[in-house]
C-alpha positions in Angstrom: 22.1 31.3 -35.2 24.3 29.1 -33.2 22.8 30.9 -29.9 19.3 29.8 -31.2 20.5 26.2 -32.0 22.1 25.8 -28.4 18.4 27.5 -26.7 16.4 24.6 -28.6 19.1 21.9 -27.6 18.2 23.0 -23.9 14.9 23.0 -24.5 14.4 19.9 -25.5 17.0 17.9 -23.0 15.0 19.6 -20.5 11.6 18.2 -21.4 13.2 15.1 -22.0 14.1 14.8 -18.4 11.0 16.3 -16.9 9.3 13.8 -18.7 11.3 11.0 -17.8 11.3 12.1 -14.3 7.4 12.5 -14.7 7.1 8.9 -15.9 9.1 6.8 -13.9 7.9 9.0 -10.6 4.3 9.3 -11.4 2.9 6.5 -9.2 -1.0 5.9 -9.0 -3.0 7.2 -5.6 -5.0 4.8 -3.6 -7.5 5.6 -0.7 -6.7 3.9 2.1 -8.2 4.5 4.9 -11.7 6.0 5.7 -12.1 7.4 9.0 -15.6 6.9 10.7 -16.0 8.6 14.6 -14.7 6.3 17.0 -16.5 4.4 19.6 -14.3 4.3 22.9 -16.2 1.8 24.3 -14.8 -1.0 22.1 -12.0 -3.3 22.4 -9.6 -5.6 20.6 -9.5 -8.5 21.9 -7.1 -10.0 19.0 -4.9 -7.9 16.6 -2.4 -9.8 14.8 -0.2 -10.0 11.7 2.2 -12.5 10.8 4.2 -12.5 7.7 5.9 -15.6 6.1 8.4 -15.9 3.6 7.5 -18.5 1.4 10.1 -18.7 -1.4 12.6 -15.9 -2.0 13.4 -15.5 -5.7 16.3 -13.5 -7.8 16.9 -9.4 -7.4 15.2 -9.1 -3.9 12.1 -10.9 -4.8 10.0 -12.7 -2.7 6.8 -14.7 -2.2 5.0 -13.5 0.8 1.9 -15.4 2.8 0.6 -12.1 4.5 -2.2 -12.8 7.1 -4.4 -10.5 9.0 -6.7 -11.0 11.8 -8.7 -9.1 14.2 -11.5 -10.0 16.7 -13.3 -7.2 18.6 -15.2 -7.9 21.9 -18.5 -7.8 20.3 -20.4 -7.4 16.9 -20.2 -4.0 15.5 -22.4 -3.1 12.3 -19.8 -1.6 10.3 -16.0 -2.4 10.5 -13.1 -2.0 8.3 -9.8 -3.4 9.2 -6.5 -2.1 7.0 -2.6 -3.3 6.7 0.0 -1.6 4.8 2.9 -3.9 3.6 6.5 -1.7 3.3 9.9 -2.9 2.0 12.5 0.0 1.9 10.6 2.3 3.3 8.1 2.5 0.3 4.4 1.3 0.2 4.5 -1.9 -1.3 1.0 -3.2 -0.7 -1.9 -3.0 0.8 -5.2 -5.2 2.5 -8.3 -3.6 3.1 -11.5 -5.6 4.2 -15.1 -4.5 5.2 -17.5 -6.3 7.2 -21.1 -5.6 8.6 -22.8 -7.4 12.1 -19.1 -8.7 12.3 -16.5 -8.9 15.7 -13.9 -10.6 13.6 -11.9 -9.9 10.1 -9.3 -12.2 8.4 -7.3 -11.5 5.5 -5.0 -13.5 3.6 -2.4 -12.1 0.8 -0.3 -14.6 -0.9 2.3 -12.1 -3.9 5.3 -11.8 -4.7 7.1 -8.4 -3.4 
């Protein structure tokens, strides 16, 4: 009897903590990225980021202007440009914009991280 009361006991703290470990670790998936065949007869001209820290709150927050731009030599008729944002070496955020007939792409992500 006792032997069966211990077996369930274990039981159950186990799927307590696979569960827990299952909810706080089950983060969504997002596509990123796209790949199309590369044309190696275009340039960038422009590729820049800068990052600005606009107000830094309590418990390692902060309010982030994120901006994006890049300029290709000429007009190409399907583009997308991508940045990925990391703080502690985890994927905090992300920018992704498509344009069409387009040399140049600007994003601009004001959040708090």
């Amino acid at each position: 009897m006792k032997r069966r009361k211990v077996y369930f006991i274990t039981i159950v703290i186990s799927g307590i903590i696979a569960g827990s470990f299952y909810y706080f670790h089950n983060e969504q998936t997002q596509e990123s990225i796209i790949f199309f065949p590369l044309d190696r007869s275009v340039l960038f001209t422009v590729a820049d980021t800068t990052l600005t820290l606009i107000n830094e709150k309590q418990n390692d927050e902060y309010f982030l202007e994120w901006d994006v731009t890049s300029i290709l030599d000429r007009d190409v008729y399907l583009r997308q440009d991508i940045s990925l944002l990391f703080a502690g070496g985890r994927l905090k955020a992300t920018q992704s914009e498509w344009e069409d007939n387009s040399k140049k792409i600007a994003q601009i992500y004001k959040d708090s991280r």
